[in-house]
LUMSE-508039 format. One line per field, with one value per residue (C-alpha): residue number from 1; residue in three letters; x, y, z. Coordinates in nm, 4 decimals, decimal comma. Example, Ala and Ser with C-alpha at 12.3 -4.5 7.8 and 13.67 -1.06 7.14 Angstrom:
<pts>
seq: 1/2;
type: ALA/SER;
east: 1,2300/1,3670;
north: -0,4500/-0,1060;
up: 0,7800/0,7140;
</pts>
This chain:
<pts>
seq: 1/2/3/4/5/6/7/8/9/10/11/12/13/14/15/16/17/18/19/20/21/22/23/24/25/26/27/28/29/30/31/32/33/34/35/36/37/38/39/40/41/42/43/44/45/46/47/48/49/50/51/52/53/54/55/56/57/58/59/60/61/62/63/64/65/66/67/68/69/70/71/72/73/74/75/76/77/78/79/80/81/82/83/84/85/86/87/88/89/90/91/92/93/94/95/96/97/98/99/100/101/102/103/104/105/106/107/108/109;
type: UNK/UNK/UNK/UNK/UNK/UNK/UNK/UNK/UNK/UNK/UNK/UNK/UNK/UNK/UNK/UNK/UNK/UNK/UNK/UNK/UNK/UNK/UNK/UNK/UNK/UNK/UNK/UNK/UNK/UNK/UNK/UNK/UNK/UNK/UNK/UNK/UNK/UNK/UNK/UNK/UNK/UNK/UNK/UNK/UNK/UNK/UNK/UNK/UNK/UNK/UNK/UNK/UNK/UNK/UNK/UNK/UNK/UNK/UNK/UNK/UNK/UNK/UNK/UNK/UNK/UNK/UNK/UNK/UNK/UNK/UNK/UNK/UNK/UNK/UNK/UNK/UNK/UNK/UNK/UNK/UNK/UNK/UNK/UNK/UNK/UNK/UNK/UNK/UNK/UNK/UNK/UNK/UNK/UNK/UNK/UNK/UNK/UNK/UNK/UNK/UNK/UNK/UNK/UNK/UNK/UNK/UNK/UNK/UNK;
east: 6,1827/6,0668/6,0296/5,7069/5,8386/6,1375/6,3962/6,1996/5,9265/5,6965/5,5103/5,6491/5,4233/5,4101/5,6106/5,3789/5,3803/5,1665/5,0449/4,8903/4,6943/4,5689/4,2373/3,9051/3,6279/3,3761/3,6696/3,6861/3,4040/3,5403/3,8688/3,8508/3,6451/3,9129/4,1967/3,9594/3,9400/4,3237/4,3469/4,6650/4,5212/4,5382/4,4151/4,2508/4,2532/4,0627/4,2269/4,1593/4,3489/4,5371/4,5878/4,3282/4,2061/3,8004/3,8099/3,9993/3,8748/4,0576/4,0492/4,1597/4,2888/4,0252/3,7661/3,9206/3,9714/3,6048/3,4046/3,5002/3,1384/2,9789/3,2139/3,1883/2,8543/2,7836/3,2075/3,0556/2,7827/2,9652/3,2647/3,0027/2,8420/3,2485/3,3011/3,0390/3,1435/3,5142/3,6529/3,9761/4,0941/4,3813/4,3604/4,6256/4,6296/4,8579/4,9306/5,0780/5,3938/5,4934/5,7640/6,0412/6,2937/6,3007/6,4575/6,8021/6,9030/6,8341/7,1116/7,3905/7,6512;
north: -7,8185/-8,1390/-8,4801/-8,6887/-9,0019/-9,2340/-9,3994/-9,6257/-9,4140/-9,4700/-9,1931/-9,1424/-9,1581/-8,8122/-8,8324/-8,8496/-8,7699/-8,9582/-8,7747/-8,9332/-8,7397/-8,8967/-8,7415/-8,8233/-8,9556/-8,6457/-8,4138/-8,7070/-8,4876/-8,1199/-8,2543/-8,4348/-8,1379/-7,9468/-8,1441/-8,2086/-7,7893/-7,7791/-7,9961/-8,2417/-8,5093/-8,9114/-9,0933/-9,0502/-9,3789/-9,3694/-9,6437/-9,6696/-9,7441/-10,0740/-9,9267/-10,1471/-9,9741/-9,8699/-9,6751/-9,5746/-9,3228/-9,2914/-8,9543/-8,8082/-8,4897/-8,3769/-8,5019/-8,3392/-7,9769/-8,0111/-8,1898/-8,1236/-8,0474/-8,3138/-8,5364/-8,4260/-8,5454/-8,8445/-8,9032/-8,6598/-8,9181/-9,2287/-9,0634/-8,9713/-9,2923/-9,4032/-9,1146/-9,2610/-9,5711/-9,5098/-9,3201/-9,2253/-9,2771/-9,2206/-9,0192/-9,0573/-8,8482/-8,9268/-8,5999/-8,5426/-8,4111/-8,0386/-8,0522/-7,8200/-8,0638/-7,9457/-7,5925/-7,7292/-7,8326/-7,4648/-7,3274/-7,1686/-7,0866;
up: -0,9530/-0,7542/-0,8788/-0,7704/-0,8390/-0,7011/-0,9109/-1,0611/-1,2030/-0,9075/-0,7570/-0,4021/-0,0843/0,0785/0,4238/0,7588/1,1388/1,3710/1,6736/1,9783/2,2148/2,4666/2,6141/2,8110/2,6046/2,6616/2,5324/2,1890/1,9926/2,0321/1,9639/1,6226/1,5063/1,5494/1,4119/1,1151/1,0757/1,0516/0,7930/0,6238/0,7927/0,6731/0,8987/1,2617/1,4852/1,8128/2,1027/2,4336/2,7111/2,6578/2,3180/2,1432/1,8271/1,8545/1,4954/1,2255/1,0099/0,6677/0,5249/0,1824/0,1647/-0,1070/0,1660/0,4548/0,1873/0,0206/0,2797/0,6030/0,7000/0,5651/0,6693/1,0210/1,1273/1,0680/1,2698/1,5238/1,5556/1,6024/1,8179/2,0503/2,1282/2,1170/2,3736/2,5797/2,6219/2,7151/3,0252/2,8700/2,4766/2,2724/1,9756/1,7300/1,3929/1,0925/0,9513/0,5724/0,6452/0,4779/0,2138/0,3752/0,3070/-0,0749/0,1333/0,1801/-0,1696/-0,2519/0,0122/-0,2675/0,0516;
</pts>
């Protein structure tokens, strides 16, 4: 059995991974669509080239699960005028991490 919360009673935050991708603006569109489709995501942040942050787009995982198309035009919208503004652009997606660490306290060799 796992336990949610830390020593203190506290539910824990869920571990992440931030991935950057860095990618030309006309690509921006496709690209989020498709990292929205796989899902576990947090948190998208769009930068360009110096590394300057243009958007971040917070995202729960009941929006990303339940709303994925709803969600997706009206950020389809706005990452395309982004997209059309910048040359090249950073795309960097905080991803909930699995739980595979629970694994190892189960090894009985």
């Amino acid at each position: 059995m796992t336990d949610n919360h830390d020593e203190n009673g506290e539910p824990k935050e869920p571990r992440t991974i931030i991935e950057e991708i860095e990618l030309e603006g006309r690509q921006l569109v496709d690209r989020v669509k498709e990292i929205l489709h796989e899902g576990n995501i947090r948190k998208l942040s769009i930068k360009d080239a110096n590394g300057r942050y243009l958007l971040e787009i917070p995202l729960t995982v009941g929006v990303v699960a339940g709303g994925v198309f709803a969600l997706a035009s009206p950020v389809a919208a706005a990452l395309g005028a982004l997209a059309a503004l910048v040359a090249d652009v950073k795309l960097e997606v905080t991803r909930i991490a699995e739980n595979d660490d629970d694994d190892d306290d189960d090894d009985d060799d």
